[in-house]
N, C-alpha and C positions, 0 to 999 in steps of 0.2 A: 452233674446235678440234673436231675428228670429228666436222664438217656440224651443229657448233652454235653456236648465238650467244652473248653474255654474256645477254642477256635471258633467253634459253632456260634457259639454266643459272640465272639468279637464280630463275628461275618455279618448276624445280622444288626449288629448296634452302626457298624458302617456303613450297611447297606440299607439304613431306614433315616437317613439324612433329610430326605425330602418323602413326607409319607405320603404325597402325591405320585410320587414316580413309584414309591415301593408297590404300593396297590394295584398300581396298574400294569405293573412290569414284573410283578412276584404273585401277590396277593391272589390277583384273578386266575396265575396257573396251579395255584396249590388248591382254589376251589373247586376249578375242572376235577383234580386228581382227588379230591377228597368225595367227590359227588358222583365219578367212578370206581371207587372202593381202592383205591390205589394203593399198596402196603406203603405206611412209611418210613420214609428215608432214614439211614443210622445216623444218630446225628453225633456219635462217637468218631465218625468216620468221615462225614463230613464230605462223601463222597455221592455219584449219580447210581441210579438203578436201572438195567434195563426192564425191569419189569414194571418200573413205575414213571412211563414217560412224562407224565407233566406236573409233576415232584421235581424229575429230575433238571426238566428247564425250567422249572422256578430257582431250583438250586443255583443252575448256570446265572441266569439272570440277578439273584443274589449277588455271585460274585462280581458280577458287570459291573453292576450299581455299585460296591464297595471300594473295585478299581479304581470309578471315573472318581468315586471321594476324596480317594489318595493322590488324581491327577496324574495318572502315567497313562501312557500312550495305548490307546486301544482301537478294536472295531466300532465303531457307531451302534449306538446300544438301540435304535431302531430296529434292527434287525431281529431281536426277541422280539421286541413289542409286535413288530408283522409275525409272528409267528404264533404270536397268544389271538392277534384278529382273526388269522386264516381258520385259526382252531375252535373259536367259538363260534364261527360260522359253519354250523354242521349241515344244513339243507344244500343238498346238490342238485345240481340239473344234469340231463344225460347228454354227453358228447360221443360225437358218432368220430369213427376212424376216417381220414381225409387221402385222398391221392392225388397227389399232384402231378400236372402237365411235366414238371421238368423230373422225372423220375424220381419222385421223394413220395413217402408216405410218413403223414403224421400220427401217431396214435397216443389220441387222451389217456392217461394213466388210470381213470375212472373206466375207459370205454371195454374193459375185460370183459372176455366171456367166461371166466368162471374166477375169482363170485360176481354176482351179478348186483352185490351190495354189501354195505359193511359188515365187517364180521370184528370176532373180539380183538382180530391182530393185523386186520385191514379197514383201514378208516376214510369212508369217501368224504370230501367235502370241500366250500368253495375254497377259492386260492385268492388271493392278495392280488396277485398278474392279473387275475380275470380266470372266468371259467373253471375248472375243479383241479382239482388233486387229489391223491391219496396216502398216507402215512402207513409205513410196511413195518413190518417188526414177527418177530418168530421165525418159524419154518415154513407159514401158510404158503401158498403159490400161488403166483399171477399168472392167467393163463392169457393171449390174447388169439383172437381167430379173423386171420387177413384170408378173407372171402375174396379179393378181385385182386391180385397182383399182376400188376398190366407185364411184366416182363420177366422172363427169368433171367438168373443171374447173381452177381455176389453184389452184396449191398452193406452198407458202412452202418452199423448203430448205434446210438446216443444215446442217453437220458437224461432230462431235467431233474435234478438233483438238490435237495436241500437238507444237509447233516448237522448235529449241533454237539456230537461227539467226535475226540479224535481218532478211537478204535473203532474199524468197522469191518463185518464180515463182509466180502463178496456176493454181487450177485450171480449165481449160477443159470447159466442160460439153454434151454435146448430148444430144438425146432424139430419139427414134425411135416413131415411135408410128403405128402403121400402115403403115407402111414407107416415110414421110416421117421423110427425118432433119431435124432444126432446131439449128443453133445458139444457143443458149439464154443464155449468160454466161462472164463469167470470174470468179472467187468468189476473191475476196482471201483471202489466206491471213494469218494474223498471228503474229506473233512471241510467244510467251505461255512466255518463259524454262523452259520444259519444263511445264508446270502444263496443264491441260485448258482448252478456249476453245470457243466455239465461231464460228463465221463467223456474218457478217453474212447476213440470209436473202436468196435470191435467189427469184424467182418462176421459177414453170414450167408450161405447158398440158400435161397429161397425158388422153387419153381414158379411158375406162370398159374396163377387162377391161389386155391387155397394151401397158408400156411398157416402152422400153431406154433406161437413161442410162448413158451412156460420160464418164469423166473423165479428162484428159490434162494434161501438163505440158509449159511448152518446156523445153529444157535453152540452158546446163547451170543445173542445180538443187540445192537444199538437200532431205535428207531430211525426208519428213512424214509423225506417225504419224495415223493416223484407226480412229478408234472406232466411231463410226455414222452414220448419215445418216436425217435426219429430213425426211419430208413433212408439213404441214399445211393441209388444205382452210383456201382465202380466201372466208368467205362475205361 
């Protein structure tokens, strides 16, 4: 009935119980997506898009709220709602890369050198934790450029990670370092129902003074937001 299903329909007659939570936990993500042209979702299908990320976490979010109506056991449905705040807050501040005394270097997921700002499939902006993020999706690339690496060596990597799908491509990693590029990993991504994670560490040889690590995805893909990117010297 008007390119929707009986499921579709039953999801949202459950999940508009309290039209205070719907608004604020549905409503306001499908205005983002609707105010960035976002194609809409099938609602034959009653499924998420990747090409329409904030359709598609109103959709999730739908289902939350439907769940908690029916009272079974779930995540804390806080965890959309921080993710509809971090998202309307699009004004970023710049965060510089950090190196620390005990051989760690921290690098803000905003602090990239190329792009140097948001693009249509790289999204800078503040984060809920404090300080920024960026939401990754397509094939675009994160490039980032460690100008002072006080040591060389092989060094552990991380990322701050927040996913709200359970299929996710790989991030592809290489390093450049001296003007040898190396393929270095694919760094599983994990599903962490919108909540903060981080990956499993991958190793990396980085020389003393400048390195470049570029991260890429194949498509098509699920949006990912990342917070930071941690090195740690392996003694």
């Amino acid at each position: 009935w008007e390119g929707r299903s009986g499921p579709d329909f039953l999801l949202e007659t459950q999940a508009r119980v309290k039209e205070d939570d719907y608004f604020n936990q549905v409503r306001r993500l499908e205005f983002i997506g609707s105010v960035l042209g976002e194609k809409p979702l099938d609602g034959m299908k009653c499924l998420p898009d990747p090409n329409s990320l904030w359709l598609s976490l109103a959709l999730m979010a739908k289902k939350v709220l439907a769940v908690k109506k029916k009272k079974v056991g779930l995540a804390p449905t806080r965890h959309v709602k921080n993710l509809a705040i971090e998202r309307l807050a699009m004004k970023t501040v710049e965060e510089v890369i950090e190196y620390k005394d005990d051989d760690m270097i921290i690098i803000p997921a905003t602090s990239c050198s190329s792009p140097r700002k948001s693009t249509n499939n790289i999204v800078f902006m503040k984060s809920f934790l404090g300080g920024t993020q960026l939401n990754h999706r397509e094939s675009d690339a994160l490039e980032y450029t460690l100008s002072d690496v006080p040591e060389a060596g092989t060094y552990k990597l991380t990322l701050h990670v927040s996913t709200v799908h359970l299929k996710q491509q790989p991030l592809i990693l290489t390093v450049n370092n001296e003007g040898d590029e190396v393929a270095i990993a694919n760094i599983v991504v994990p599903y962490t129902i919108g909540e903060w994670q981080y990956t499993d560490p991958v190793e990396v040889d980085l020389v003393k003074g400048v390195n470049i690590l570029n991260f890429a995805r194949e498509t098509p893909n699920f949006g990912v937001s990342i917070k930071d990117i941690t090195l740690t010297l392996s003694h």
